[in-house]
ZAMARGU-4260 file (C-alpha; in steps of 0.2 Angstrom, whole numbers, plus 5000, padded with zeros to 4 digits):
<rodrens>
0) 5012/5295/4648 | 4995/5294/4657 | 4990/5280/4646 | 5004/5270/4646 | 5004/5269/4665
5) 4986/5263/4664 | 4990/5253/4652 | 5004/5243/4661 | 4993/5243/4674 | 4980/5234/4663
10) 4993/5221/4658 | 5000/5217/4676 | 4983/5213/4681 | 4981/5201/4665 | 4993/5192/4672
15) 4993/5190/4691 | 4975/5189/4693 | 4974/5173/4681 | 4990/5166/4690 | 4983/5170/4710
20) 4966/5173/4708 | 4957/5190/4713 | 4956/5186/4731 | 4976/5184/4733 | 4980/5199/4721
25) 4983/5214/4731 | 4984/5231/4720 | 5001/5233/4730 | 5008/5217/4719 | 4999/5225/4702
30) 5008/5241/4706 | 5025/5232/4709 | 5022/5223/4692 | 5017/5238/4681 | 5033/5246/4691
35) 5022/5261/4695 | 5014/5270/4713 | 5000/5259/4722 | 4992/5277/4722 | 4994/5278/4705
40) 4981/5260/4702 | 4970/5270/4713 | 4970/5286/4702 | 4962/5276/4687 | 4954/5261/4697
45) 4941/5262/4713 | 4947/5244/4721 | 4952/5228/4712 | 4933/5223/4705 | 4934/5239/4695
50) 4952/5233/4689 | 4945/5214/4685 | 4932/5220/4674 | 4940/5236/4667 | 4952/5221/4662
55) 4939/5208/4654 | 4930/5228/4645 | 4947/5230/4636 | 4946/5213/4629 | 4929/5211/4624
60) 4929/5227/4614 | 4943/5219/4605 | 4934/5204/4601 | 4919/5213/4595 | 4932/5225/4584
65) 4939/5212/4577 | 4923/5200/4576 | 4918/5212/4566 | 4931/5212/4555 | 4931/5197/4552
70) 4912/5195/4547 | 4913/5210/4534 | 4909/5202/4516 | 4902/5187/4524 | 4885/5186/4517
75) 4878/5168/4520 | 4870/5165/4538 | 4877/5146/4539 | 4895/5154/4534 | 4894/5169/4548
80) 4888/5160/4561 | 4905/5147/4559 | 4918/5161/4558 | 4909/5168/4573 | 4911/5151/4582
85) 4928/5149/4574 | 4933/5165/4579 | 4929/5164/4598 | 4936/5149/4601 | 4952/5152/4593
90) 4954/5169/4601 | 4951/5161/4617 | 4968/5152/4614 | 4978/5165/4611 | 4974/5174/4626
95) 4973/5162/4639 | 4975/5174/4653 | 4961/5184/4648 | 4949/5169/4645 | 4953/5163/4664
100) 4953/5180/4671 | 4933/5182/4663 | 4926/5166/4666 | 4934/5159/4681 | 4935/5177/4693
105) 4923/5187/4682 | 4910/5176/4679 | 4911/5169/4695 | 4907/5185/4705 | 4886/5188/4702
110) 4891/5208/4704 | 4898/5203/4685 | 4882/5201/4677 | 4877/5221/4684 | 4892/5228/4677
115) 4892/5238/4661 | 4908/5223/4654 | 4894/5213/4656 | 4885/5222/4641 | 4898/5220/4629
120) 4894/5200/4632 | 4878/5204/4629 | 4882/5213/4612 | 4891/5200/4608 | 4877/5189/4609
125) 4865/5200/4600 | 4877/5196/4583 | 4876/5179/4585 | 4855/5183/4587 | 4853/5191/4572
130) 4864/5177/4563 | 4853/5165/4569 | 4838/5174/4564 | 4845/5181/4548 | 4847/5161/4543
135) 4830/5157/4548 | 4823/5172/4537 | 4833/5165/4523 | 4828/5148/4526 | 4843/5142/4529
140) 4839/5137/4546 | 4825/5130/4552 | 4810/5140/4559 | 4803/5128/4572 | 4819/5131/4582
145) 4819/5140/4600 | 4835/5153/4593 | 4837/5158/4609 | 4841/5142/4616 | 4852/5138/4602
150) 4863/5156/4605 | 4863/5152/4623 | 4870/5132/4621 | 4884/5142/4611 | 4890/5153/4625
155) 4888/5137/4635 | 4898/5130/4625 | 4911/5144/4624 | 4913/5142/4645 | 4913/5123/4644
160) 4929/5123/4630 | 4937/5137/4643 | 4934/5124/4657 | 4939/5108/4646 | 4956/5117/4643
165) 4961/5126/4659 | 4952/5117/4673 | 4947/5100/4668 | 4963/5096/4657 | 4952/5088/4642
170) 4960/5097/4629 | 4975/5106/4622 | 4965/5121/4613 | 4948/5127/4614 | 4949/5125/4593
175) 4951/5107/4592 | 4936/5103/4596 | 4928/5117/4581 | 4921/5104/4570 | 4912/5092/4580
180) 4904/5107/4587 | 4900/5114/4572 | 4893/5098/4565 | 4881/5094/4579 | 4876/5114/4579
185) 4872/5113/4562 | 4860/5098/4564 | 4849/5104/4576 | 4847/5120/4567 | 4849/5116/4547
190) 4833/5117/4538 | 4830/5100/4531 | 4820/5100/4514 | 4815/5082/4520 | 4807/5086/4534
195) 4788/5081/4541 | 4778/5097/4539 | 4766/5098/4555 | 4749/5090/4548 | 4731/5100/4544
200) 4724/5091/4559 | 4740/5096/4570 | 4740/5112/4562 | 4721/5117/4568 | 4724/5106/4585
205) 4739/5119/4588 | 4731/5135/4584 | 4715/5129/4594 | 4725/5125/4610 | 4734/5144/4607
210) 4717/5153/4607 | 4706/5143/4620 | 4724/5148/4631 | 4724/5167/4625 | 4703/5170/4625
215) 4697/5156/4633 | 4686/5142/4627 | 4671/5155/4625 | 4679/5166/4617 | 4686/5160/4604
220) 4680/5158/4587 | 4682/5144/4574 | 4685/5156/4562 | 4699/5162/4569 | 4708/5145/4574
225) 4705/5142/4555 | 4713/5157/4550 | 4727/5154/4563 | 4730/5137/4557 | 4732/5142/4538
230) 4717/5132/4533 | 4699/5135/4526 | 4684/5136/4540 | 4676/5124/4530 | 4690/5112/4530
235) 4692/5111/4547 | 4675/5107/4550 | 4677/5093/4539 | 4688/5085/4554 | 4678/5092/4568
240) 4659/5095/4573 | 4660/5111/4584 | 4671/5119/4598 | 4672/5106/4609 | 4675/5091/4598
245) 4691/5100/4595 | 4694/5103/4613 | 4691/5085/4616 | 4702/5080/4603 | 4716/5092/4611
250) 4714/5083/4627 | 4714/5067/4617 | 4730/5070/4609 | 4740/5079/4625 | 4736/5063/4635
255) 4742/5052/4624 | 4757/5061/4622 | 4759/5060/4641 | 4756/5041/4644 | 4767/5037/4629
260) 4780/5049/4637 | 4780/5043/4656 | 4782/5025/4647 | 4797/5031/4642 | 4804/5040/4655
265) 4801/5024/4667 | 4806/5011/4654 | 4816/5020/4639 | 4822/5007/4627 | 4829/5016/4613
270) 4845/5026/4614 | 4836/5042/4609 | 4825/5038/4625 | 4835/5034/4636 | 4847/5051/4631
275) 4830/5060/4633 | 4827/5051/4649 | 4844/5057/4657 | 4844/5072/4653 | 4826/5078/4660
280) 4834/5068/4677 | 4849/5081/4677 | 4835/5095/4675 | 4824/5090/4689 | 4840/5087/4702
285) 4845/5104/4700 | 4829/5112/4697 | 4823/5103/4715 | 4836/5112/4724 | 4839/5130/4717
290) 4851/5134/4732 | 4863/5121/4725 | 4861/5124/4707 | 4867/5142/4711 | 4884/5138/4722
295) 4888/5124/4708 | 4888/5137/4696 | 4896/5152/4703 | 4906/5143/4715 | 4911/5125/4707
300) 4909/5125/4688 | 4918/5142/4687 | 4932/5140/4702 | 4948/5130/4697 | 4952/5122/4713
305) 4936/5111/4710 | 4944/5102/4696 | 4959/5098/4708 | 4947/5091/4718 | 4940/5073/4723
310) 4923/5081/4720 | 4925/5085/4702 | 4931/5066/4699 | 4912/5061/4707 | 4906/5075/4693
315) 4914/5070/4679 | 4913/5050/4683 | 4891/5057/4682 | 4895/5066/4667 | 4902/5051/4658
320) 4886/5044/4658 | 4882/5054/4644 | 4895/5048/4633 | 4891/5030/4637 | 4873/5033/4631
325) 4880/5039/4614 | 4892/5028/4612 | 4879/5016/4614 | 4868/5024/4600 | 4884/5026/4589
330) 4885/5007/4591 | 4870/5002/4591 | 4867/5014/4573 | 4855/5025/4582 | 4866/5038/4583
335) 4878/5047/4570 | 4895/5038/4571 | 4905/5054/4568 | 4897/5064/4585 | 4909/5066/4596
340) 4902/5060/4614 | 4912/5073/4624 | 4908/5086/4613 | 4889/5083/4613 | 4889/5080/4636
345) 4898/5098/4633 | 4885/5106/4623 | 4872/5098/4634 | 4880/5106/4651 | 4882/5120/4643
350) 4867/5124/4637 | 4860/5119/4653 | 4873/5130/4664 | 4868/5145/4653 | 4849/5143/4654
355) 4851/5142/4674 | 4862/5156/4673 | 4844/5166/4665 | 4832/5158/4678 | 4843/5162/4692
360) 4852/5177/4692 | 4842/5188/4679 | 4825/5182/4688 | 4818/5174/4673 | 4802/5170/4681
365) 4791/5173/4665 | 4800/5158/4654 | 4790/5142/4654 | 4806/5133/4661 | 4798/5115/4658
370) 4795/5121/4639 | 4813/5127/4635 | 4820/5111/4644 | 4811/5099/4633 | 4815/5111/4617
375) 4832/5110/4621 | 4831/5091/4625 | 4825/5088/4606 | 4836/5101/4599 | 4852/5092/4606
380) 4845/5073/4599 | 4838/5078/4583 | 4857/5086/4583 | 4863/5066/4582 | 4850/5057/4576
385) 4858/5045/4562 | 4839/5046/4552 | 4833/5066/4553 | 4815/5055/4550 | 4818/5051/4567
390) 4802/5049/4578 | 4805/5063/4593 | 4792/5054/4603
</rodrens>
């Protein structure tokens, strides 16, 4: 009996907290709708946060049960990582109470992310880690790939669908959108038999830079950037005279990099560039004004009475410019003509909503955030390139 008063319970607060949101659910309106005592809510839950999350910590479980089901047999890393995404998505549609209640009061309140629920995300994204890994192992998917990055643009992704469906009225069903997501994940992270392997001379230049950073120029030994670079000693004095020939030519190569880069970032006249271009200026807004970045996450992207307001139209009219830069491409042929424009601005804000969600409130402070951003910035074009040759300067 004890149970099944919890349980009732449980399911009362499914539904109202959805409907009113947490602030104008009272645990005198759950009890009413569970039919039971208001002393009787109190006897299983402290206060109305420990109901919320109690809530969102009977649902997760049962993703991860049945995730977990669904994965057995399921041997191939490309194959796993699709019924994981397929899974989520479509179990996201048939519990549409549930997905509001965790993403728009849960993941809205910064206590969330302390909670033990939270863990359950967090295991959650540790299968979709080892997928990712278990497919780079296998050379399925490629090793040059910041994984971490690609897991967390997924569970951008995840909040962005909820968002498209239940705030921003972009789509019937989270599902819908399954295979352009899959299409344009799977092209950042394939490996691609055709790809440019890093040259001998980029190869030692690399391994060079990583140990004068580690020991320090003095330190270092041209054996050991030989070895780190996979090559013979005498090989890679073929190319260079000494030490600081090579640091020279490291200087050479970064600062050529640079011009050719802030050329671009000024004047960008390919679609690729100017895709690139935006989306470092997104970065450095947000970035420039942490205070802001944080209220526009907790208290705007995951709060439905922003997408009733005039202020999400101003977002979303910004956002657009996104799709009009691939569409561009698409037309122009740079682009893939089956990527989906909206699909891609998602995956782009999510990604970026679930990195800043890191920095912020887990005090990320030893991630090299203007590394990750330009990572994630070539992941997401090489994910719609029309030629995988492409030239990602």
């Amino acid at each position: 009996m004890a149970s099944t008063n919890k349980h009732r319970i449980l399911q009362a607060a499914e539904k109202l907290i959805p409907r009113l949101g947490i602030h104008r659910t009272t645990i005198a309106k759950v009890a009413r709708e569970a039919d039971v005592a208001d002393s009787l809510v109190y006897k299983y839950f402290e206060n109305k946060e420990d109901l919320l999350f109690s809530v969102a910590d009977i649902r997760l479980r049962e993703v991860l049960a049945v995730l977990d089901e669904q994965l057995g047999g399921i041997i191939d890393p490309e194959s796993r990582l699709r019924k994981l995404i397929w899974h989520t998505l479509n179990y996201h549609d048939l519990h549409p109470n549930y997905v509001k209640l965790l993403f728009f009061e849960c993941c809205s309140n910064a206590r969330f992310y302390r909670s033990p629920t939270h863990g359950l995300i967090r295991e959650h994204s540790k299968v979709t880690r080892n997928i990712l890994d278990q497919g780079v192992q296998s050379g399925v998917f490629r090793s040059d790939v910041n994984m971490r990055l690609v897991r967390e643009l997924i569970y951008g992704m995840f909040n962005i669908q909820v968002i498209g469906r239940h705030a921003a009225n972009e789509i019937q069903a989270c599902i819908d959108d399954f295979d352009d997501i899959f299409d344009l994940i799977l092209a950042m992270i394939r490996e691609n038999k055709m790809r440019v392997e890093p040259s001998r001379e980029d190869r030692i230049l690399r391994a060079a830079e990583q140990l004068f950073a580690r020991k320090g120029f003095h330190n270092s030994k041209v054996a050991d950037i030989a070895q780190l670079a996979g090559v013979a000693e005498g090989s890679l004095y073929d190319l260079y005279k000494n030490k600081a020939n090579l640091l020279n030519s490291i200087a050479e190569k970064r600062f050529s990099d640079h011009l050719r880069k802030s050329e671009e970032a000024f004047l960008p006249n390919s679609a690729a560039g100017k895709l690139r271009h935006l989306m470092r200026y997104h970065y450095t807004l947000y970035m420039a004004n942490p205070d802001f970045l944080k209220v526009s996450l907790l208290d705007m992207l995951l709060n439905l009475n922003f997408y009733r307001s005039s202020a999400w139209s101003t977002f979303k009219a910004y956002l657009a410019r996104f799709e009009h830069l691939v569409e561009e491409g698409r037309e122009g042929g740079a682009f893939r003509p089956e990527v989906n424009p909206r699909v891609f601005r998602n995956l782009f804000l999510g990604a970026f909503s679930y990195m800043a969600f890191r920095w912020l409130l887990f005090e990320d402070k030893m991630t090299d955030k203007i590394m990750e951003i330009d990572q994630l910035i070539e992941m997401l074009v090489s994910s719609i390139v029309a030629d995988k040759m492409y030239d990602s300067k």
